[in-house]
C-alpha positions as CSV (number, residue, x, y, z in Angstrom):
1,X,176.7,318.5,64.0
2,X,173.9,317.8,66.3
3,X,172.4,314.2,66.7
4,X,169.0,315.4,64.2
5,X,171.7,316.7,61.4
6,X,173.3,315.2,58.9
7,X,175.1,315.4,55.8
8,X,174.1,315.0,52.6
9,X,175.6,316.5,49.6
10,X,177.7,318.9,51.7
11,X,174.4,320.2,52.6
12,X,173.1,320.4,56.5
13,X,169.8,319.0,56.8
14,X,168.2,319.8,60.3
15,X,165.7,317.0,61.2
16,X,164.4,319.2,64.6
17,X,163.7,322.1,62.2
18,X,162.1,320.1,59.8
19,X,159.6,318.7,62.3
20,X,158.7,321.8,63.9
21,X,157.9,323.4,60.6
22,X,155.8,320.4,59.6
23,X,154.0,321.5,63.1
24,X,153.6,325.1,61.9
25,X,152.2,324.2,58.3
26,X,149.7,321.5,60.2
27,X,148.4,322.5,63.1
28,X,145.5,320.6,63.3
29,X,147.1,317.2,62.4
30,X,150.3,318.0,64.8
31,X,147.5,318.6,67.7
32,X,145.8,315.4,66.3
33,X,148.9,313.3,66.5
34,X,150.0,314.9,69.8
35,X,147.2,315.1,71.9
36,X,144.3,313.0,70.2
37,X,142.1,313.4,73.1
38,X,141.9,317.0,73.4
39,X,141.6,317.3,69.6
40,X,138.8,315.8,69.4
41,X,137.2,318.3,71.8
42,X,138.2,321.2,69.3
43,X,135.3,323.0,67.5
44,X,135.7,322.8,63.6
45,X,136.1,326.9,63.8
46,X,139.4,327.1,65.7
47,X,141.8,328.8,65.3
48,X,144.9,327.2,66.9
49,X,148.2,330.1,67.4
50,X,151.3,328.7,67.5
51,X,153.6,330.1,70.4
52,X,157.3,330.7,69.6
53,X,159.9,330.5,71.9
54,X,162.6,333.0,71.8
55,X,166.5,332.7,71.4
């Protein structure tokens, strides 16, 4: 069990996953909360890609 898992129910709950999901459904906020500066230079029409890193 890594230090962002733990058990509950005899179910695995992944914290790390959970937050980069959260950053996949929200761009927009996750570049907000991230880096507030340079989100506020982004025009309203956007579109921000998400870059995945392989295994």
């Amino acid at each position: 069990m890594t230090q962002s898992s733990e058990q509950r129910g005899g179910e695995r709950i992944d914290h790390d996953q959970n937050l980069k999901n959260a950053i996949l459904d929200y761009p927009y906020q996750a570049v907000a909360l991230f880096a507030a500066r340079e989100a506020e230079r982004i025009d309203e029409g956007a579109k921000v890609t998400p870059l995945r890193q392989g295994k």
